[in-house]
VEXFIBA-81021 format. One record per residue (C-alpha): x, y, z; residue in one letter. Coordinates in pm, 1 decimal. Example, Ala and Ser with C-alpha at 12.3 -4.5 7.8 and 13.67 -1.06 7.14 Angstrom:
# residues 2
REC:1230.0:-450.0:780.0:a
REC:1367.0:-106.0:714.0:s
//
This chain:
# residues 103
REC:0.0:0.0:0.0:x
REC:122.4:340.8:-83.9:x
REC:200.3:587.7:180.9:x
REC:114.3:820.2:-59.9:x
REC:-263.9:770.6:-42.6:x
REC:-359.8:1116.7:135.8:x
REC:-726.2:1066.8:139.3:x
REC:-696.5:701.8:328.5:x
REC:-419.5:809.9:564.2:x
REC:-655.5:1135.7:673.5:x
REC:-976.4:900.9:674.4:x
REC:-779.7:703.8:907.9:x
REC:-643.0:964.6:1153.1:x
REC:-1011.5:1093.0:1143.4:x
REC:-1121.0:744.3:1287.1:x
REC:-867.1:787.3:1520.0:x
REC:-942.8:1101.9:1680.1:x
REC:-1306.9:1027.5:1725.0:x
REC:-1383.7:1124.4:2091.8:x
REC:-1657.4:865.7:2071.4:x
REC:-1817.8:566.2:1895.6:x
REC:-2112.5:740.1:1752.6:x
REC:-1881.2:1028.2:1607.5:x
REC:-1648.1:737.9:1442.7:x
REC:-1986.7:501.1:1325.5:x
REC:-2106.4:886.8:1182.4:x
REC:-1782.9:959.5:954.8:x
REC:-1796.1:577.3:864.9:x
REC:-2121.8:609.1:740.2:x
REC:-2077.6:940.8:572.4:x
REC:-1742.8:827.4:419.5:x
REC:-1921.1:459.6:294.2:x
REC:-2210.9:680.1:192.4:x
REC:-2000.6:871.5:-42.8:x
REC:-1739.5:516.4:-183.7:x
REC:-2098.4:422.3:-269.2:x
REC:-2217.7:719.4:-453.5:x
REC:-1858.7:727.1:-639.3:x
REC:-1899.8:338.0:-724.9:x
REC:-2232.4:374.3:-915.9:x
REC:-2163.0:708.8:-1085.1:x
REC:-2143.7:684.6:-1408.0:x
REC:-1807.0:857.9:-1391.2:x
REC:-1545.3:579.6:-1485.7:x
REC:-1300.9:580.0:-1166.2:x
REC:-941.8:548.3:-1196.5:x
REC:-741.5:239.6:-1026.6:x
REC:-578.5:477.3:-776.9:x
REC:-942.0:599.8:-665.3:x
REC:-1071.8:264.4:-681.4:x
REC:-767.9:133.6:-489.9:x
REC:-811.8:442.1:-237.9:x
REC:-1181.1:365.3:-189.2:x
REC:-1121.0:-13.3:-150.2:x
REC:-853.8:30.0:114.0:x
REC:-1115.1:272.1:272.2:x
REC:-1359.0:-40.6:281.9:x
REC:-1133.5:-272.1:398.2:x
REC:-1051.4:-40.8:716.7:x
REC:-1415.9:12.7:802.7:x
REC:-1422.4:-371.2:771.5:x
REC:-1143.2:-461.4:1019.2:x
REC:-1344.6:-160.7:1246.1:x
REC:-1599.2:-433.3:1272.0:x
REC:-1881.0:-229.2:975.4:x
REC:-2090.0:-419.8:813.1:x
REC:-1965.3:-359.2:428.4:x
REC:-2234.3:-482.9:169.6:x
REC:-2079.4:-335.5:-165.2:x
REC:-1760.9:-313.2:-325.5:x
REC:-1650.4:-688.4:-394.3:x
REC:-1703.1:-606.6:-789.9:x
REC:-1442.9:-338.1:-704.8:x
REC:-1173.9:-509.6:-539.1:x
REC:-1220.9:-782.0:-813.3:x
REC:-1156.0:-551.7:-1058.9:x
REC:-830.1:-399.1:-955.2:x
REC:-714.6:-817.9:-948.9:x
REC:-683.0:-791.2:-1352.9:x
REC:-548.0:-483.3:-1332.7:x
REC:-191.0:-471.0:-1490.0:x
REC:-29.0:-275.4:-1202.9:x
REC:116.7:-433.5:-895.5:x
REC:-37.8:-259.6:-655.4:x
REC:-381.0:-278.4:-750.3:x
REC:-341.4:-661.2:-808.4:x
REC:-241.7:-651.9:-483.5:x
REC:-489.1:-424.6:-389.9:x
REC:-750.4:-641.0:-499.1:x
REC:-616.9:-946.8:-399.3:x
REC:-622.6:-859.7:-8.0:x
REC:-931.2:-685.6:-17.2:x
REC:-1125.3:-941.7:-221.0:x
REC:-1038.4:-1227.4:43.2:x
REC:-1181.5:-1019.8:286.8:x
REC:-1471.4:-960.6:140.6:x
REC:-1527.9:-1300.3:29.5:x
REC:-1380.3:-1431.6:342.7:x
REC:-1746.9:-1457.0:581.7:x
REC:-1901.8:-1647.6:281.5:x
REC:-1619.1:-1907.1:279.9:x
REC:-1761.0:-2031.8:601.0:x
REC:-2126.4:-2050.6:582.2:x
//
């Protein structure tokens, strides 16, 4: 993962500094509100934003969030011909998939 990913390293030290759960579960949901709106636009993302917002769902999953959307995503980035969004997608696809593997 890139240290360079300024929008995931700030979402992160704004988890962080939450005095409280319901402030963190608020930016959470306002940050998953808006992957979401960027993931069905019809504006054709990038693989850094799509590698951004994917790392951004993965966090909110380790959190403990329930994340419903974004496995089409993180499968995406896996054909990709770049290294770090195969990797990308790689990680966060086996998360994603990983609850199902058990059921």
């Amino acid at each position: 993962m890139s240290y360079r990913m300024k929008g995931l390293n700030q979402f992160i030290s704004e988890i962080r500094n939450c005095p409280n759960k319901e402030s963190e579960q608020r930016k959470v949901e306002k940050e998953m509100a808006k992957i979401r709106q960027k993931f069905v636009s019809n504006k054709a993302l990038d693989g850094y934003q799509k590698k951004k917002y994917v790392w951004k769902l993965l966090y909110m999953i380790i959190l403990g969030y329930d994340v419903d959307f974004g496995q089409e995503e993180a499968a995406s980035l896996i054909i990709s011909g770049k290294y770090s969004e195969k990797y990308t997608g790689y990680v966060t696809a086996s998360k994603f998939l990983s609850p199902l593997i058990f059921l």
